[in-house]
N, CA, C and O atoms as a GROMACS GRO file, in nm:
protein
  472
    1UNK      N    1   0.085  -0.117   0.000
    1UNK     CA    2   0.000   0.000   0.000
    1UNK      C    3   0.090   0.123   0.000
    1UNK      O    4   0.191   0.140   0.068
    2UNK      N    5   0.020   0.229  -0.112
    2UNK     CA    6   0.124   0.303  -0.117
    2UNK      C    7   0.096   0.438  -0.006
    2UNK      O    8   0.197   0.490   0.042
    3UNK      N    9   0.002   0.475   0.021
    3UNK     CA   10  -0.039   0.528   0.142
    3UNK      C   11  -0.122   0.467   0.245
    3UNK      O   12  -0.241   0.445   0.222
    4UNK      N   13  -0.059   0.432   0.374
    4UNK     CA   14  -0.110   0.314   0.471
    4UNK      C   15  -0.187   0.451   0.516
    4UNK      O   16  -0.307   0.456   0.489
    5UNK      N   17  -0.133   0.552   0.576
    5UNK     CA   18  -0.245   0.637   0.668
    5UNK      C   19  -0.340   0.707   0.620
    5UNK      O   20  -0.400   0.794   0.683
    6UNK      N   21  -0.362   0.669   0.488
    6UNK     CA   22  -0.485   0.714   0.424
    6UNK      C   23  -0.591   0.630   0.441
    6UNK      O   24  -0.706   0.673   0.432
    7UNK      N   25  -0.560   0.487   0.469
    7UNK     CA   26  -0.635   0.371   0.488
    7UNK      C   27  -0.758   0.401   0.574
    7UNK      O   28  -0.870   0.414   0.524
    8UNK      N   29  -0.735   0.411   0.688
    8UNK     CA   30  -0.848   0.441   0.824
    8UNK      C   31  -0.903   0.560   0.769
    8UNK      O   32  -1.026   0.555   0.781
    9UNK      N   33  -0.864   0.666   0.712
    9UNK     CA   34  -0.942   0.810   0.710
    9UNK      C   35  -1.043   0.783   0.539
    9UNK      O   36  -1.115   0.866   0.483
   10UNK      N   37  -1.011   0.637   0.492
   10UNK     CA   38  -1.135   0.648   0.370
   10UNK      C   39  -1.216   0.589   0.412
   10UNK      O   40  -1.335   0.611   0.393
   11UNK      N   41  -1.181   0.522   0.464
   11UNK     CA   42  -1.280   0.431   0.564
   11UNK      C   43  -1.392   0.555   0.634
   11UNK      O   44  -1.508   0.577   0.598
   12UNK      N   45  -1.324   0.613   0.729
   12UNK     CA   46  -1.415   0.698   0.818
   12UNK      C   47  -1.513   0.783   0.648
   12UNK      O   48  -1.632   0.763   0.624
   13UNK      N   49  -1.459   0.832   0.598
   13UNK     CA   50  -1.505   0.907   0.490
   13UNK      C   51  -1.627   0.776   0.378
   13UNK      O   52  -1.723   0.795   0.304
   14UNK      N   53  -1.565   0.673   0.415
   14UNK     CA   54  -1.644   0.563   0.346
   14UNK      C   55  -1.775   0.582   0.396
   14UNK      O   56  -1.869   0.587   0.317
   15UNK      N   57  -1.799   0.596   0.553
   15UNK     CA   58  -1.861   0.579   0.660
   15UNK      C   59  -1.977   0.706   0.641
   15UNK      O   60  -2.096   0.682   0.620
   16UNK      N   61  -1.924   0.830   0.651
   16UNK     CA   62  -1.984   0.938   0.616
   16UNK      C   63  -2.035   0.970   0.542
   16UNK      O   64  -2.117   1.061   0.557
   17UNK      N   65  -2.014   0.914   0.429
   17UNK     CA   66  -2.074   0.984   0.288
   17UNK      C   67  -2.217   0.883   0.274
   17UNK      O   68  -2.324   0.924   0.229
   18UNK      N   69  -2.174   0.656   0.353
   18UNK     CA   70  -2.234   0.621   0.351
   18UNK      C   71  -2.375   0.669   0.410
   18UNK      O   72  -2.482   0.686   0.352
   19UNK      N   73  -2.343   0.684   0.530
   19UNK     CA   74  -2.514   0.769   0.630
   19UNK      C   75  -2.600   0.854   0.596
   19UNK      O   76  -2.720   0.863   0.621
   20UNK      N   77  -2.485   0.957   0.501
   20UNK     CA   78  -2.542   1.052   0.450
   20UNK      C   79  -2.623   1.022   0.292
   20UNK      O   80  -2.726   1.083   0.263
   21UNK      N   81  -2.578   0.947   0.222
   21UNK     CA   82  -2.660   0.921   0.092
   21UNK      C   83  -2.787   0.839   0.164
   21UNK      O   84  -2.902   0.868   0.132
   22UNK      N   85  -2.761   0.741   0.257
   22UNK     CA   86  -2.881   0.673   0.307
   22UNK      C   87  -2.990   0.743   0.339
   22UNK      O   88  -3.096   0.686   0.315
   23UNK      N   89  -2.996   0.860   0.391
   23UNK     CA   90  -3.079   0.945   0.451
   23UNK      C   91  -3.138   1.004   0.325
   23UNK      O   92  -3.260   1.008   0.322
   24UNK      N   93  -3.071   1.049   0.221
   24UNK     CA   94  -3.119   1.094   0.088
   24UNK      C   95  -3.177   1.043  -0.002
   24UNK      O   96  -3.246   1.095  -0.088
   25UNK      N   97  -3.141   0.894   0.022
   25UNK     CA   98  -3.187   0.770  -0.069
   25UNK      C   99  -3.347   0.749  -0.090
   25UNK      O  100  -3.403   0.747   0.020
   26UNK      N  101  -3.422   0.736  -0.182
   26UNK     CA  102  -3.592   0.703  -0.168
   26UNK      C  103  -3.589   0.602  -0.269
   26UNK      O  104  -3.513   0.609  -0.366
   27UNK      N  105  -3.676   0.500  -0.246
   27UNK     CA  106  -3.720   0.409  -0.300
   27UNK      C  107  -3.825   0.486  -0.376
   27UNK      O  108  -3.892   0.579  -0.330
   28UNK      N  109  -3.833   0.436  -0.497
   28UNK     CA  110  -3.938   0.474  -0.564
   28UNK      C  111  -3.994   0.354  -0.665
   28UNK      O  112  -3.929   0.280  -0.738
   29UNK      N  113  -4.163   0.361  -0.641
   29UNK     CA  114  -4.218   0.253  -0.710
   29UNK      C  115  -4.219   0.229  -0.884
   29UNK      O  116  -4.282   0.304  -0.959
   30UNK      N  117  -4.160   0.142  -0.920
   30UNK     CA  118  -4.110   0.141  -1.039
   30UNK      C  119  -4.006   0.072  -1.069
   30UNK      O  120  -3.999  -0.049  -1.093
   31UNK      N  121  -3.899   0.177  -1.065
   31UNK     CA  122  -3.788   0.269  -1.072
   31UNK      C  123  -3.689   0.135  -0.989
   31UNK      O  124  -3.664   0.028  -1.042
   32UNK      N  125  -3.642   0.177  -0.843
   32UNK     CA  126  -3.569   0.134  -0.791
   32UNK      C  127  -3.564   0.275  -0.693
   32UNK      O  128  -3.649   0.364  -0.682
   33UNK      N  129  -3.433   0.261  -0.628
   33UNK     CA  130  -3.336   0.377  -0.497
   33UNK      C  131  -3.301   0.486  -0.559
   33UNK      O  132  -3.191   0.474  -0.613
   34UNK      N  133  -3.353   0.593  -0.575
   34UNK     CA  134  -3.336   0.691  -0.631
   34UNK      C  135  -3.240   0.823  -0.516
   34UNK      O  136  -3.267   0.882  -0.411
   35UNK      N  137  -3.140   0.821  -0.596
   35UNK     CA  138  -3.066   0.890  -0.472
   35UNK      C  139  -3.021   1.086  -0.563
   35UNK      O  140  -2.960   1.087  -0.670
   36UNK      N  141  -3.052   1.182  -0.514
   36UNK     CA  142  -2.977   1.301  -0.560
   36UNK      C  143  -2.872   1.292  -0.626
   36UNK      O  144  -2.785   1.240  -0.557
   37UNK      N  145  -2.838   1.317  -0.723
   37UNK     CA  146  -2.662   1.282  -0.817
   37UNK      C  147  -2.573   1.371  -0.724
   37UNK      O  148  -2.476   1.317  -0.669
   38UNK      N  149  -2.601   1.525  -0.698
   38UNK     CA  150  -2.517   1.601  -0.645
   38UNK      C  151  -2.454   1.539  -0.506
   38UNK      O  152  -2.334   1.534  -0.482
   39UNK      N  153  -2.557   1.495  -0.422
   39UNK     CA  154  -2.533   1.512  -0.234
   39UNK      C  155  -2.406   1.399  -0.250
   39UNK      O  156  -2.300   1.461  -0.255
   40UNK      N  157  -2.383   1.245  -0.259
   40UNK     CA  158  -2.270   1.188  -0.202
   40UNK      C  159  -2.107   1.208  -0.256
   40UNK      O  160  -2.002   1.196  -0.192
   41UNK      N  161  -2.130   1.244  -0.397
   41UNK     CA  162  -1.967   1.404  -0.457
   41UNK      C  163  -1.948   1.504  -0.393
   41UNK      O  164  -1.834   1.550  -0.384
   42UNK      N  165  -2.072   1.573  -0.322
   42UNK     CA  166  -2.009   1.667  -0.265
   42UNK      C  167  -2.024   1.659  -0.125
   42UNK      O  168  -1.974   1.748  -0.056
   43UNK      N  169  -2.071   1.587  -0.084
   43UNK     CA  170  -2.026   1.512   0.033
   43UNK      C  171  -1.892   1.431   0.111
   43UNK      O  172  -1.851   1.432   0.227
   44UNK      N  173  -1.853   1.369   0.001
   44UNK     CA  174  -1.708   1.291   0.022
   44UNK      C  175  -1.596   1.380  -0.029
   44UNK      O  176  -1.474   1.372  -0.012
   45UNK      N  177  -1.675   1.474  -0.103
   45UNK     CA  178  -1.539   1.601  -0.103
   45UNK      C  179  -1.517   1.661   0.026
   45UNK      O  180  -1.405   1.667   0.076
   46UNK      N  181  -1.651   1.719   0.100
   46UNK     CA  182  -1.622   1.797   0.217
   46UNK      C  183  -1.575   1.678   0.329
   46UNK      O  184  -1.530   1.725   0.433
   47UNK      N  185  -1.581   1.551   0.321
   47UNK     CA  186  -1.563   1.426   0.483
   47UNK      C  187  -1.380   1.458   0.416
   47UNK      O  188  -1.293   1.492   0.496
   48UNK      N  189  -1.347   1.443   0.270
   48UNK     CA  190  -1.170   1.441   0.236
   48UNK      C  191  -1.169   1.541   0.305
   48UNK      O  192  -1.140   1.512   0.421
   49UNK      N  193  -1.196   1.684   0.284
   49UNK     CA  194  -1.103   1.797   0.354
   49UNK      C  195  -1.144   1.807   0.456
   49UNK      O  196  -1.039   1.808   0.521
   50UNK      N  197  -1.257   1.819   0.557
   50UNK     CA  198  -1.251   1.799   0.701
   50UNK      C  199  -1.188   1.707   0.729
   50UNK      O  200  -1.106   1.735   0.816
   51UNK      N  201  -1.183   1.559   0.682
   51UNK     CA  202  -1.072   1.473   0.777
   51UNK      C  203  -0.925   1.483   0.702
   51UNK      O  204  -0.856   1.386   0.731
   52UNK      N  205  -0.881   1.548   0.641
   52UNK     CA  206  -0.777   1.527   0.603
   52UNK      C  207  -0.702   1.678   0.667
   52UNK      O  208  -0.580   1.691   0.676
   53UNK      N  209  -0.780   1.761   0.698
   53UNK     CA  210  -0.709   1.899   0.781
   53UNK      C  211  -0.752   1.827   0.939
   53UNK      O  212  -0.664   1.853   1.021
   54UNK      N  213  -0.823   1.775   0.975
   54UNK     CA  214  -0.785   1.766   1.112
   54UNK      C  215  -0.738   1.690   1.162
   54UNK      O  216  -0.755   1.680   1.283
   55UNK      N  217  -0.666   1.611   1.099
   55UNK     CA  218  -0.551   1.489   1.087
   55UNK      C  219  -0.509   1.556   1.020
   55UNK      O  220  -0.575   1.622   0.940
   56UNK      N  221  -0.356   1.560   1.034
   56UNK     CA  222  -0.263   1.629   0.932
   56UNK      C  223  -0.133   1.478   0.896
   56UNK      O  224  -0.042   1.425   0.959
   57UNK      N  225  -0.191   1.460   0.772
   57UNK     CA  226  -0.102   1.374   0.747
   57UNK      C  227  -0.027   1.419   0.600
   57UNK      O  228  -0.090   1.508   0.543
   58UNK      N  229   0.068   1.384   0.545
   58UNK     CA  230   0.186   1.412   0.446
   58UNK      C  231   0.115   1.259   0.342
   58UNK      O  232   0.092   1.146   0.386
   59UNK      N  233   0.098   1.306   0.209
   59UNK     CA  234   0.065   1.431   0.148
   59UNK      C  235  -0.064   1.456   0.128
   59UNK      O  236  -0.131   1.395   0.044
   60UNK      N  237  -0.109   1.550   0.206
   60UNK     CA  238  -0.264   1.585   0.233
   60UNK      C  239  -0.375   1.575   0.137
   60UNK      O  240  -0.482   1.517   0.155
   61UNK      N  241  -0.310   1.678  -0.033
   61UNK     CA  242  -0.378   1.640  -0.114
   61UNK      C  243  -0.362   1.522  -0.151
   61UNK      O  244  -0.476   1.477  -0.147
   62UNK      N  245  -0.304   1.455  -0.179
   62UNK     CA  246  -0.297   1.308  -0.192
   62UNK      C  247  -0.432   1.248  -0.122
   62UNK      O  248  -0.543   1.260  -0.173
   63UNK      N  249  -0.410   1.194  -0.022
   63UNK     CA  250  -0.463   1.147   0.085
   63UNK      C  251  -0.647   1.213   0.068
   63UNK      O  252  -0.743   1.136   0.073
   64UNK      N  253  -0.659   1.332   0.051
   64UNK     CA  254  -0.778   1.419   0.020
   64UNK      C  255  -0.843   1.322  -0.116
   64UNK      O  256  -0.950   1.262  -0.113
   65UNK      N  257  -0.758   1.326  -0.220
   65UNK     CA  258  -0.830   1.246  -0.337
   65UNK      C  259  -0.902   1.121  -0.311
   65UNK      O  260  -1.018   1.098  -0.343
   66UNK      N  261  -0.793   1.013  -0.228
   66UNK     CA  262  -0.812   0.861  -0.240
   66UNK      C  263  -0.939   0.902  -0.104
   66UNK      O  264  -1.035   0.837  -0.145
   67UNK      N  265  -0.975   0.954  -0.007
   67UNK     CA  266  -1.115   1.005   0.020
   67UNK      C  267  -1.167   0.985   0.002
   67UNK      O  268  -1.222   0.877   0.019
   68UNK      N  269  -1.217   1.134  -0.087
   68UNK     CA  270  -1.298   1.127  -0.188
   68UNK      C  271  -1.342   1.042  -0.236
   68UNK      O  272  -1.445   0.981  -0.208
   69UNK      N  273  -1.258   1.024  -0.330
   69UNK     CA  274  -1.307   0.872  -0.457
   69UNK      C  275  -1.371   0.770  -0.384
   69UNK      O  276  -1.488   0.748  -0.415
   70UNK      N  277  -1.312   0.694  -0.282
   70UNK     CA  278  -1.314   0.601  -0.217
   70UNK      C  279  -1.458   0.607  -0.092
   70UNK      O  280  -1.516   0.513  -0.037
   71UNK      N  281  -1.474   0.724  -0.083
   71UNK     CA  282  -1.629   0.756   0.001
   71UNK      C  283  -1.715   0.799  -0.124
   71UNK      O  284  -1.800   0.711  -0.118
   72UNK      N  285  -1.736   0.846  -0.194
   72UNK     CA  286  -1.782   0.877  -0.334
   72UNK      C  287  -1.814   0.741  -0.374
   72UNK      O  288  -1.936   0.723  -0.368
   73UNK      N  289  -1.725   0.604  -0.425
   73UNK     CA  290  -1.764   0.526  -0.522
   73UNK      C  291  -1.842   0.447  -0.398
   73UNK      O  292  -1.963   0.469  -0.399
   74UNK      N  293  -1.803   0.370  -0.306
   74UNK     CA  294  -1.828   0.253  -0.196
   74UNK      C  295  -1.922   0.347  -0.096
   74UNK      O  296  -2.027   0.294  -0.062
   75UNK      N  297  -1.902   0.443  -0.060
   75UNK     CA  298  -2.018   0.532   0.009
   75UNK      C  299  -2.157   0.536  -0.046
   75UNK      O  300  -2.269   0.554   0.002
   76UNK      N  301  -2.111   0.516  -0.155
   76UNK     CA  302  -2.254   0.531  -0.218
   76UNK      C  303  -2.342   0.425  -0.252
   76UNK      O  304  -2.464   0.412  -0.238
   77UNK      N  305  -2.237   0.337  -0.309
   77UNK     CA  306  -2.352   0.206  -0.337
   77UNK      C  307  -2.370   0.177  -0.193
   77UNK      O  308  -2.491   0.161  -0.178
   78UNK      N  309  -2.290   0.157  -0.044
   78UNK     CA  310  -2.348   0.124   0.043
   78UNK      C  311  -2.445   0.214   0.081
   78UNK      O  312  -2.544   0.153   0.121
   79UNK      N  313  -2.456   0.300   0.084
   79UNK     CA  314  -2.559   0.386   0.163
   79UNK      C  315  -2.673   0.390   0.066
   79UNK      O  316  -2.775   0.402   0.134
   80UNK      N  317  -2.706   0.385  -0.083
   80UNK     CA  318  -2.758   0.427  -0.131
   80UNK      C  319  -2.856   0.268  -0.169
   80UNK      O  320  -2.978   0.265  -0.180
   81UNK      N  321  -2.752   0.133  -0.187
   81UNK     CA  322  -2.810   0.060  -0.228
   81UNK      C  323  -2.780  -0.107  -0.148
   81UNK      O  324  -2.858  -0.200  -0.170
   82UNK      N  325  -2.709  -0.116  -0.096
   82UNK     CA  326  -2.692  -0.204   0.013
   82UNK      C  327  -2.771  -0.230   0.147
   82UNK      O  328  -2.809  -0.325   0.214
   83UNK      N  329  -2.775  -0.050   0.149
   83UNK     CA  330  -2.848  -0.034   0.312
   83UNK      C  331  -2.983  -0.011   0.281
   83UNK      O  332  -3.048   0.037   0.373
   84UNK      N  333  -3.045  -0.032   0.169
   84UNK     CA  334  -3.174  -0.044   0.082
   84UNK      C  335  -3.231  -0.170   0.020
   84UNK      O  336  -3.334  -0.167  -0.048
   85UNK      N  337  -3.142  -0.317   0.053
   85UNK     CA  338  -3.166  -0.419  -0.035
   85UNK      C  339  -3.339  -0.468   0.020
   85UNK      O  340  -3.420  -0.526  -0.053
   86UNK      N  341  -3.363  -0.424   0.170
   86UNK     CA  342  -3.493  -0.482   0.211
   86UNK      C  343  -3.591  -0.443   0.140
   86UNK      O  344  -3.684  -0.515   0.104
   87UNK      N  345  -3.574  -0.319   0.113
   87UNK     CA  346  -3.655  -0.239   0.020
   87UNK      C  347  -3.719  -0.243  -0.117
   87UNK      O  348  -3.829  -0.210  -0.162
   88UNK      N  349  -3.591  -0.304  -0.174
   88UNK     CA  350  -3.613  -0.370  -0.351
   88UNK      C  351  -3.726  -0.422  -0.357
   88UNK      O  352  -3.828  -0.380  -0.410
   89UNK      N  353  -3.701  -0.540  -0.287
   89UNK     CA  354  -3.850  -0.618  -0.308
   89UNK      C  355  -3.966  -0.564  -0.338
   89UNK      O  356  -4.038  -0.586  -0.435
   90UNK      N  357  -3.982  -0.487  -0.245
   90UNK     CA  358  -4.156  -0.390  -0.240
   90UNK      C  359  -4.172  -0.284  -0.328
   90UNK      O  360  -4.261  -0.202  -0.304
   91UNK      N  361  -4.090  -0.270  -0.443
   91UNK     CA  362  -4.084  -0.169  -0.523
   91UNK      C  363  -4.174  -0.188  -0.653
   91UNK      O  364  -4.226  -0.109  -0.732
   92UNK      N  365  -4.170  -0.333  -0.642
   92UNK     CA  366  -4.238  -0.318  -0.807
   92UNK      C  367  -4.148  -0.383  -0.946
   92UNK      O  368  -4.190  -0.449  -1.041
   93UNK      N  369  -4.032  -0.343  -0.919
   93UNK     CA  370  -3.961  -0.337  -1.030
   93UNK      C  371  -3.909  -0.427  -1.093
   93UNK      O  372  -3.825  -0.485  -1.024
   94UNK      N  373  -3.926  -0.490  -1.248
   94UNK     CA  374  -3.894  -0.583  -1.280
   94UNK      C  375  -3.745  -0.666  -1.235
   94UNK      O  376  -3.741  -0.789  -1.219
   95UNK      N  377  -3.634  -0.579  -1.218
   95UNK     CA  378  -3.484  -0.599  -1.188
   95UNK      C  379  -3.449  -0.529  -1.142
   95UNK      O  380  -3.464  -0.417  -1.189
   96UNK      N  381  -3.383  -0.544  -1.024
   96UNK     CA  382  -3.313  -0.459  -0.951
   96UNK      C  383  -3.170  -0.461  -0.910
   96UNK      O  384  -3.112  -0.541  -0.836
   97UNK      N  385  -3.123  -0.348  -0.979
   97UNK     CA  386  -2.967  -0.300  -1.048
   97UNK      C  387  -2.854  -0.259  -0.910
   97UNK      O  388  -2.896  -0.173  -0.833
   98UNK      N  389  -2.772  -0.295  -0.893
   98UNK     CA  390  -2.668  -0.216  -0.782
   98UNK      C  391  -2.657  -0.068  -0.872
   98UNK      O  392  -2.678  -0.071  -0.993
   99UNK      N  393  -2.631   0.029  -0.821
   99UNK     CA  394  -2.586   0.140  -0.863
   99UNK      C  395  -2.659   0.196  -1.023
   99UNK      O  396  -2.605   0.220  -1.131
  100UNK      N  397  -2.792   0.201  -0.983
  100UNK     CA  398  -2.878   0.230  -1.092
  100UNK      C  399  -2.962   0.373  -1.050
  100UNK      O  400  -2.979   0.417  -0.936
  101UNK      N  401  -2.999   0.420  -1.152
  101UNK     CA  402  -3.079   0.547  -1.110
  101UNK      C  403  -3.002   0.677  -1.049
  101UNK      O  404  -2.923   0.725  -1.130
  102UNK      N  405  -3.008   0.721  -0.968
  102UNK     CA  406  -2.950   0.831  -0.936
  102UNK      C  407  -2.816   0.815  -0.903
  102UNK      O  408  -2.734   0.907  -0.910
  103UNK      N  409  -2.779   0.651  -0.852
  103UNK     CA  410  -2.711   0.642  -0.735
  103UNK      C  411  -2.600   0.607  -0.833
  103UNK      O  412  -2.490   0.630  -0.783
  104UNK      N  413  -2.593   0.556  -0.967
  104UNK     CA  414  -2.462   0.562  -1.084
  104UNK      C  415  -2.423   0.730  -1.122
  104UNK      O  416  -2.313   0.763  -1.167
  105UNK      N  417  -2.520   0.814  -1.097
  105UNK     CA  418  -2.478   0.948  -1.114
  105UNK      C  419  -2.384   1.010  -0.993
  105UNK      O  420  -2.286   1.084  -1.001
  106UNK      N  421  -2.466   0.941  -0.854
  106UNK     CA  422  -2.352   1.020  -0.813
  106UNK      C  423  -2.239   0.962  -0.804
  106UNK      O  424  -2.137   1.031  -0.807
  107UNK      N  425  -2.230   0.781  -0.788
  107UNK     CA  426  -2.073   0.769  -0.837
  107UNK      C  427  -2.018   0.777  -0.949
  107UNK      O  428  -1.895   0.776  -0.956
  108UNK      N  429  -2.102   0.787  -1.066
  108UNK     CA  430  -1.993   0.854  -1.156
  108UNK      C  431  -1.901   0.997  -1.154
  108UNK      O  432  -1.791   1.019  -1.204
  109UNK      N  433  -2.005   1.100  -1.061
  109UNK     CA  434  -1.971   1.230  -1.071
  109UNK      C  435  -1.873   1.238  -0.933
  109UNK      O  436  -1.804   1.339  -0.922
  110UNK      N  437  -1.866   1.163  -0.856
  110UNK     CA  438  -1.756   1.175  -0.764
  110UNK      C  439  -1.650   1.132  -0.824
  110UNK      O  440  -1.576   1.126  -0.726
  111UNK      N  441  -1.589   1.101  -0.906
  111UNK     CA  442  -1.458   1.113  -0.966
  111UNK      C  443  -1.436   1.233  -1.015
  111UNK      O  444  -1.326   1.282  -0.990
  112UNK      N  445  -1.522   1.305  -1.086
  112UNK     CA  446  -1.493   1.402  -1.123
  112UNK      C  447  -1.485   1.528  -1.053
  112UNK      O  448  -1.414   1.618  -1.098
  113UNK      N  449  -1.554   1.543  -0.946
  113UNK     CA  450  -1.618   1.668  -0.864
  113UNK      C  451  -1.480   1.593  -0.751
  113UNK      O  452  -1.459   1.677  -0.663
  114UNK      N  453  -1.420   1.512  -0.738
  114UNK     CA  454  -1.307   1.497  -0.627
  114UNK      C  455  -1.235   1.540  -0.682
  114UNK      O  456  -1.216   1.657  -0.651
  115UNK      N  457  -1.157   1.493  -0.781
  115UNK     CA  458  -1.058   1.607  -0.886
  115UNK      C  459  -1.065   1.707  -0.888
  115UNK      O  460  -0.956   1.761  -0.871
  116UNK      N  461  -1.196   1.813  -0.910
  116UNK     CA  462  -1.207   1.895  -0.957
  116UNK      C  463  -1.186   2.009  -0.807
  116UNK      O  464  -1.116   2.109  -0.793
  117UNK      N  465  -1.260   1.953  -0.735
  117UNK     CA  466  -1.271   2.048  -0.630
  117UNK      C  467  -1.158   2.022  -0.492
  117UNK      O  468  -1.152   2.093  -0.392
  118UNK      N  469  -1.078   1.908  -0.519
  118UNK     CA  470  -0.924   1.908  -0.422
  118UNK      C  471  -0.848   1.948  -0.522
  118UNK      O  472  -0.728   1.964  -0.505
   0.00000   0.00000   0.00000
């Protein structure tokens, strides 16, 4: 591993971004887990720079990215669609997709909005 003390702080950021898309997350009849595209990108941007300034570890931006990304991609399908599987069922929906509907927008756009904004 090429940064070990980044390890625990994506985790915590894994953690954060997870609770927080969960809370945003709605099942919708049809459809599937419909989650906001914006909230878990710019969410796991702000858990990178709050935990990465109040832990000060070398090299910060560094450490800020793999965050991000890492609460962004896994934050999201857990919070958005893992911590929702009871839910599928009662939806209606012919198939039900990991990371479908809103919740591929916002991990697609957390790669980009982590780049963009560390």
């Amino acid at each position: 591993m090429k940064f070990p003390s980044s390890f625990y702080l994506a985790g915590a950021g894994v953690a954060i971004v997870a609770v927080i898309t969960h809370s945003v997350a709605r099942p919708i009849k049809g459809v599937g887990i419909a989650t906001p595209a914006l909230v878990p990108p710019l969410t796991s941007v702000l858990a990178a720079v709050l935990l990465s300034s109040a832990i000060h570890i070398p090299p910060a931006e560094t450490c800020r990215v793999i965050i991000a990304y890492t609460g962004g991609v896994l934050g999201t399908l857990i919070g958005a669609d893992l911590l929702n599987l009871k839910k599928i069922k009662n939806l209606g929906a012919p198939i039900a997709s990991i990371g479908g509907a809103g919740t591929f927008d916002g991990i697609f756009l957390s790669g980009f909005i982590a780049l963009l904004l560390i």
